[in-house]
GUKELUM-736053 format. One record per residue (C-alpha): x, y, z; residue in three letters. Coordinates in nm, 4 decimals, always signed. Layout:
# residues N
+----------+----------+----------+------+
!        u !        v !        w ! resn !
+----------+----------+----------+------+
!        X !        Y !        Z !  Ala !
...
+----------+----------+----------+------+
This chain:
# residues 141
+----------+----------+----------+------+
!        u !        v !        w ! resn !
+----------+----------+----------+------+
!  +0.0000 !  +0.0000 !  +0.0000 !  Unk !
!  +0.3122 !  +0.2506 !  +0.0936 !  Unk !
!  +0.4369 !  +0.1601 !  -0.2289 !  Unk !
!  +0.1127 !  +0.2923 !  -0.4116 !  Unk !
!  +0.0720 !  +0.5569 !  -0.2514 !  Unk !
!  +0.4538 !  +0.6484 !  -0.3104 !  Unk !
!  +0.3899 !  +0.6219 !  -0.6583 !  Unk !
!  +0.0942 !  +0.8449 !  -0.6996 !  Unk !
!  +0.2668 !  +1.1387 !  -0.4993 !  Unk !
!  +0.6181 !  +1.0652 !  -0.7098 !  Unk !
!  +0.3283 !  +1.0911 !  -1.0325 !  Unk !
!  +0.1513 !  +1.3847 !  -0.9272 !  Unk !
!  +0.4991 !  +1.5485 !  -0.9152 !  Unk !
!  +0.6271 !  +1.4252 !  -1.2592 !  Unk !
!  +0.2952 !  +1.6045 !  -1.3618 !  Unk !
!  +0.3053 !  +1.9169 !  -1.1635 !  Unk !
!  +0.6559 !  +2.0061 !  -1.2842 !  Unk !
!  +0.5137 !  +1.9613 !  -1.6630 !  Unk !
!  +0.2697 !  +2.2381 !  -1.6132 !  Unk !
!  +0.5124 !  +2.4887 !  -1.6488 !  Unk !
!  +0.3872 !  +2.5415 !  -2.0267 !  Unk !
!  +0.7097 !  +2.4168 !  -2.1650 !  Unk !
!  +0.5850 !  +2.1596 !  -2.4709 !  Unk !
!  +0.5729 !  +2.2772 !  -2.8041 !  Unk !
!  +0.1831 !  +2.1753 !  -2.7967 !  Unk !
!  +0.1825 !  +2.4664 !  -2.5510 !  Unk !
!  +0.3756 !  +2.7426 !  -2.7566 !  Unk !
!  +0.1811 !  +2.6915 !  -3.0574 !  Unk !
!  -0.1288 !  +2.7333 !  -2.8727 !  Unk !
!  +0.0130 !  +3.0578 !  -2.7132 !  Unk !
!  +0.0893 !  +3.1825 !  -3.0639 !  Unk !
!  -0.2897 !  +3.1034 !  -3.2021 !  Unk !
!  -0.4958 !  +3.2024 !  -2.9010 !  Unk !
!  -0.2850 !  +3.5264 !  -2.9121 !  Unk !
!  -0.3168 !  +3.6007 !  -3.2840 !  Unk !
!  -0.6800 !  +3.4972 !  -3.2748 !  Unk !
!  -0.7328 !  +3.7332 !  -3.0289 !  Unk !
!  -0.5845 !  +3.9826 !  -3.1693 !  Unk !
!  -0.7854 !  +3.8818 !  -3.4946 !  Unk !
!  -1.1138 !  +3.9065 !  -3.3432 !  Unk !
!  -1.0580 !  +4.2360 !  -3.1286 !  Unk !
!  -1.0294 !  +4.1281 !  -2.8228 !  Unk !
!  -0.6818 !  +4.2659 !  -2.8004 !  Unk !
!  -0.7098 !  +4.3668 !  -2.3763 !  Unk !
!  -0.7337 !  +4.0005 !  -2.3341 !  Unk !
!  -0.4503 !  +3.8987 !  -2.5529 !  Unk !
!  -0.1877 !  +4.1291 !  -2.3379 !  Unk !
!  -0.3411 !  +4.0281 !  -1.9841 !  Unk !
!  -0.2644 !  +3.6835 !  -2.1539 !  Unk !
!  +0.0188 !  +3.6680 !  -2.3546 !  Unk !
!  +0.2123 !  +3.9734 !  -2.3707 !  Unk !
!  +0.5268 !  +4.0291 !  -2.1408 !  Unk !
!  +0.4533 !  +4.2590 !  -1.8576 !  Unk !
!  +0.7116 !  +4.5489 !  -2.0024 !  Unk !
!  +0.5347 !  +4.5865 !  -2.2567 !  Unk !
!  +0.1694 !  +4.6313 !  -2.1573 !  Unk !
!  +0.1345 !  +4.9620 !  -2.1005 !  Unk !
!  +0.2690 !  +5.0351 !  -2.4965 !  Unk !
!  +0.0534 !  +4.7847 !  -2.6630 !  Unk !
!  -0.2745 !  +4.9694 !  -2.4871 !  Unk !
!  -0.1694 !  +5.2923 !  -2.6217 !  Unk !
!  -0.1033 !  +5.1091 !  -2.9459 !  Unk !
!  -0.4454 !  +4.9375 !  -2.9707 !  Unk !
!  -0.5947 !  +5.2946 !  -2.8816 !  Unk !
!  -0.4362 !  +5.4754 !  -3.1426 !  Unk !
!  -0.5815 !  +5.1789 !  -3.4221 !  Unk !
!  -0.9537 !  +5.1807 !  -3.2812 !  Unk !
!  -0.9315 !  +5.5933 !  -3.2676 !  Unk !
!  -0.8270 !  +5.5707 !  -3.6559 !  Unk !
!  -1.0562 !  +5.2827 !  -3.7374 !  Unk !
!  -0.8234 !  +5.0054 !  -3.8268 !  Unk !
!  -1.0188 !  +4.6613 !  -3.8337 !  Unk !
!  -0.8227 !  +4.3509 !  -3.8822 !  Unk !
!  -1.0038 !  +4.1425 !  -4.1648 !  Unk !
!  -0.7609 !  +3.8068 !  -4.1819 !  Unk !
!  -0.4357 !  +3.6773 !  -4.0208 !  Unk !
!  -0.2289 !  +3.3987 !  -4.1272 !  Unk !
!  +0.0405 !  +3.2190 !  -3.9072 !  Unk !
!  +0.3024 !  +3.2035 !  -4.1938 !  Unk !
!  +0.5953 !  +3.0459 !  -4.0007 !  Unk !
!  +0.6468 !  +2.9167 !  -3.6128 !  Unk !
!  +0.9227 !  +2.7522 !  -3.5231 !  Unk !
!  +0.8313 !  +2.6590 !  -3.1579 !  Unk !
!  +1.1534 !  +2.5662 !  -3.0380 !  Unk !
!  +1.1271 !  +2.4464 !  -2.6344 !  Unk !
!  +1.4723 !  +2.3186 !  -2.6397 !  Unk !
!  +1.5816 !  +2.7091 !  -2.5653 !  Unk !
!  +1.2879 !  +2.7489 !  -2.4340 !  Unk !
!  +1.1468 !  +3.0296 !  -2.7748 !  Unk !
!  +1.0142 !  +3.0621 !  -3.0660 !  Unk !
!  +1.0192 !  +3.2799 !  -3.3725 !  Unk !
!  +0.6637 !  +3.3750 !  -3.5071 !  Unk !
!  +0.5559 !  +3.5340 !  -3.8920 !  Unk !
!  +0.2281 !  +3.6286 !  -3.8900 !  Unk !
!  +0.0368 !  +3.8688 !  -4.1991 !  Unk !
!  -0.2529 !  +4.0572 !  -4.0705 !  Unk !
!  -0.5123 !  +4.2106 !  -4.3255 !  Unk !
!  -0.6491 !  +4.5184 !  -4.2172 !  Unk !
!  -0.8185 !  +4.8258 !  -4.3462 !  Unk !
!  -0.8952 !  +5.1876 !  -4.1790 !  Unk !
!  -1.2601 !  +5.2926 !  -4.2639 !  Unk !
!  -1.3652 !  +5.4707 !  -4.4514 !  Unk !
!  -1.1014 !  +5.3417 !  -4.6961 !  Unk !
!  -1.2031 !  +4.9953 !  -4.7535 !  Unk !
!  -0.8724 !  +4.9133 !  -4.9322 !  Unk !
!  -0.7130 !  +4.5814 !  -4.7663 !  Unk !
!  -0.3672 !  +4.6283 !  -4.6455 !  Unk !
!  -0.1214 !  +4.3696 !  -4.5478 !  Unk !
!  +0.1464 !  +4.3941 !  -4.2672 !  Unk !
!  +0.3461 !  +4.1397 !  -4.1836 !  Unk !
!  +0.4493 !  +4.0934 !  -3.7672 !  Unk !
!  +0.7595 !  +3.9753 !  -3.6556 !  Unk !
!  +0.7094 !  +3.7927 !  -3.3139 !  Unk !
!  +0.9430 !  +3.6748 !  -3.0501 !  Unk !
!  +0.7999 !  +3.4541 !  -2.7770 !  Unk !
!  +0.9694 !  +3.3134 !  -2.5135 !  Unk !
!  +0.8785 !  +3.0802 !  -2.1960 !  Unk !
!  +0.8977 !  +3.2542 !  -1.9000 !  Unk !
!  +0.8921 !  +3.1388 !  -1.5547 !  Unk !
!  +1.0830 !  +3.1575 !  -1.2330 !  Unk !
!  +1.3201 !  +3.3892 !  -1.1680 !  Unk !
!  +1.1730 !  +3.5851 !  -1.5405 !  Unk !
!  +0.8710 !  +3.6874 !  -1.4038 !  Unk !
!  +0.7731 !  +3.9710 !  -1.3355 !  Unk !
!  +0.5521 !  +3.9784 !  -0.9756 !  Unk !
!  +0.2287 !  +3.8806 !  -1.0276 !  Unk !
!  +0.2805 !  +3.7905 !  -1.3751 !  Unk !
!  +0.2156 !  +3.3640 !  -1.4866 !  Unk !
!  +0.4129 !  +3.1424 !  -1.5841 !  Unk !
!  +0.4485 !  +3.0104 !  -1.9810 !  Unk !
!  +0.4856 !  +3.1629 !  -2.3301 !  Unk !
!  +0.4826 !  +3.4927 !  -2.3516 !  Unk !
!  +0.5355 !  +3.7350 !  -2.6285 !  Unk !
!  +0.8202 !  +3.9612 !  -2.5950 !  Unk !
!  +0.8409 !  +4.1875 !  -2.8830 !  Unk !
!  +0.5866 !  +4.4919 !  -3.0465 !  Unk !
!  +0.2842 !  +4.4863 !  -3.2688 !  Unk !
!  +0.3284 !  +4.5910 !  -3.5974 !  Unk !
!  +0.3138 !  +4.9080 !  -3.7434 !  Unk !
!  -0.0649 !  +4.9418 !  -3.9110 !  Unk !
!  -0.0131 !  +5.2631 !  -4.1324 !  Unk !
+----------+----------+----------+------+
Protein backbone atom coordinates (compact mmCIF):
# COMPACT_ATOMS: atom_id res chain seq x y z
CA UNK A 1 0.00 0.00 0.00
CA UNK A 2 3.12 2.51 0.94
CA UNK A 3 4.37 1.60 -2.29
CA UNK A 4 1.13 2.92 -4.12
CA UNK A 5 0.72 5.57 -2.51
CA UNK A 6 4.54 6.48 -3.10
CA UNK A 7 3.90 6.22 -6.58
CA UNK A 8 0.94 8.45 -7.00
CA UNK A 9 2.67 11.39 -4.99
CA UNK A 10 6.18 10.65 -7.10
CA UNK A 11 3.28 10.91 -10.32
CA UNK A 12 1.51 13.85 -9.27
CA UNK A 13 4.99 15.48 -9.15
CA UNK A 14 6.27 14.25 -12.59
CA UNK A 15 2.95 16.05 -13.62
CA UNK A 16 3.05 19.17 -11.64
CA UNK A 17 6.56 20.06 -12.84
CA UNK A 18 5.14 19.61 -16.63
CA UNK A 19 2.70 22.38 -16.13
CA UNK A 20 5.12 24.89 -16.49
CA UNK A 21 3.87 25.42 -20.27
CA UNK A 22 7.10 24.17 -21.65
CA UNK A 23 5.85 21.60 -24.71
CA UNK A 24 5.73 22.77 -28.04
CA UNK A 25 1.83 21.75 -27.97
CA UNK A 26 1.83 24.66 -25.51
CA UNK A 27 3.76 27.43 -27.57
CA UNK A 28 1.81 26.92 -30.57
CA UNK A 29 -1.29 27.33 -28.73
CA UNK A 30 0.13 30.58 -27.13
CA UNK A 31 0.89 31.83 -30.64
CA UNK A 32 -2.90 31.03 -32.02
CA UNK A 33 -4.96 32.02 -29.01
CA UNK A 34 -2.85 35.26 -29.12
CA UNK A 35 -3.17 36.01 -32.84
CA UNK A 36 -6.80 34.97 -32.75
CA UNK A 37 -7.33 37.33 -30.29
CA UNK A 38 -5.85 39.83 -31.69
CA UNK A 39 -7.85 38.82 -34.95
CA UNK A 40 -11.14 39.06 -33.43
CA UNK A 41 -10.58 42.36 -31.29
CA UNK A 42 -10.29 41.28 -28.23
CA UNK A 43 -6.82 42.66 -28.00
CA UNK A 44 -7.10 43.67 -23.76
CA UNK A 45 -7.34 40.01 -23.34
CA UNK A 46 -4.50 38.99 -25.53
CA UNK A 47 -1.88 41.29 -23.38
CA UNK A 48 -3.41 40.28 -19.84
CA UNK A 49 -2.64 36.83 -21.54
CA UNK A 50 0.19 36.68 -23.55
CA UNK A 51 2.12 39.73 -23.71
CA UNK A 52 5.27 40.29 -21.41
CA UNK A 53 4.53 42.59 -18.58
CA UNK A 54 7.12 45.49 -20.02
CA UNK A 55 5.35 45.86 -22.57
CA UNK A 56 1.69 46.31 -21.57
CA UNK A 57 1.35 49.62 -21.01
CA UNK A 58 2.69 50.35 -24.97
CA UNK A 59 0.53 47.85 -26.63
CA UNK A 60 -2.75 49.69 -24.87
CA UNK A 61 -1.69 52.92 -26.22
CA UNK A 62 -1.03 51.09 -29.46
CA UNK A 63 -4.45 49.37 -29.71
CA UNK A 64 -5.95 52.95 -28.82
CA UNK A 65 -4.36 54.75 -31.43
CA UNK A 66 -5.81 51.79 -34.22
CA UNK A 67 -9.54 51.81 -32.81
CA UNK A 68 -9.32 55.93 -32.68
CA UNK A 69 -8.27 55.71 -36.56
CA UNK A 70 -10.56 52.83 -37.37
CA UNK A 71 -8.23 50.05 -38.27
CA UNK A 72 -10.19 46.61 -38.34
CA UNK A 73 -8.23 43.51 -38.82
CA UNK A 74 -10.04 41.43 -41.65
CA UNK A 75 -7.61 38.07 -41.82
CA UNK A 76 -4.36 36.77 -40.21
CA UNK A 77 -2.29 33.99 -41.27
CA UNK A 78 0.41 32.19 -39.07
CA UNK A 79 3.02 32.03 -41.94
CA UNK A 80 5.95 30.46 -40.01
CA UNK A 81 6.47 29.17 -36.13
CA UNK A 82 9.23 27.52 -35.23
CA UNK A 83 8.31 26.59 -31.58
CA UNK A 84 11.53 25.66 -30.38
CA UNK A 85 11.27 24.46 -26.34
CA UNK A 86 14.72 23.19 -26.40
CA UNK A 87 15.82 27.09 -25.65
CA UNK A 88 12.88 27.49 -24.34
CA UNK A 89 11.47 30.30 -27.75
CA UNK A 90 10.14 30.62 -30.66
CA UNK A 91 10.19 32.80 -33.73
CA UNK A 92 6.64 33.75 -35.07
CA UNK A 93 5.56 35.34 -38.92
CA UNK A 94 2.28 36.29 -38.90
CA UNK A 95 0.37 38.69 -41.99
CA UNK A 96 -2.53 40.57 -40.70
CA UNK A 97 -5.12 42.11 -43.26
CA UNK A 98 -6.49 45.18 -42.17
CA UNK A 99 -8.19 48.26 -43.46
CA UNK A 100 -8.95 51.88 -41.79
CA UNK A 101 -12.60 52.93 -42.64
CA UNK A 102 -13.65 54.71 -44.51
CA UNK A 103 -11.01 53.42 -46.96
CA UNK A 104 -12.03 49.95 -47.54
CA UNK A 105 -8.72 49.13 -49.32
CA UNK A 106 -7.13 45.81 -47.66
CA UNK A 107 -3.67 46.28 -46.46
CA UNK A 108 -1.21 43.70 -45.48
CA UNK A 109 1.46 43.94 -42.67
CA UNK A 110 3.46 41.40 -41.84
CA UNK A 111 4.49 40.93 -37.67
CA UNK A 112 7.59 39.75 -36.56
CA UNK A 113 7.09 37.93 -33.14
CA UNK A 114 9.43 36.75 -30.50
CA UNK A 115 8.00 34.54 -27.77
CA UNK A 116 9.69 33.13 -25.13
CA UNK A 117 8.79 30.80 -21.96
CA UNK A 118 8.98 32.54 -19.00
CA UNK A 119 8.92 31.39 -15.55
CA UNK A 120 10.83 31.58 -12.33
CA UNK A 121 13.20 33.89 -11.68
CA UNK A 122 11.73 35.85 -15.41
CA UNK A 123 8.71 36.87 -14.04
CA UNK A 124 7.73 39.71 -13.36
CA UNK A 125 5.52 39.78 -9.76
CA UNK A 126 2.29 38.81 -10.28
CA UNK A 127 2.81 37.91 -13.75
CA UNK A 128 2.16 33.64 -14.87
CA UNK A 129 4.13 31.42 -15.84
CA UNK A 130 4.48 30.10 -19.81
CA UNK A 131 4.86 31.63 -23.30
CA UNK A 132 4.83 34.93 -23.52
CA UNK A 133 5.35 37.35 -26.28
CA UNK A 134 8.20 39.61 -25.95
CA UNK A 135 8.41 41.87 -28.83
CA UNK A 136 5.87 44.92 -30.47
CA UNK A 137 2.84 44.86 -32.69
CA UNK A 138 3.28 45.91 -35.97
CA UNK A 139 3.14 49.08 -37.43
CA UNK A 140 -0.65 49.42 -39.11
CA UNK A 141 -0.13 52.63 -41.32
Amino acid sequence: MRIVYLLMVLLSLTGCATLGFGTKEDCDKAVKDYNRMIRWDEPETAALTYLDNSLQDDFIKTIDDLRRRNVNIADMRIKANSCATGNNSADVIVEFDYFALPDNRIKSVTDKQKWMLLRGKQLAPGQRAGWKLVTPPPQFR
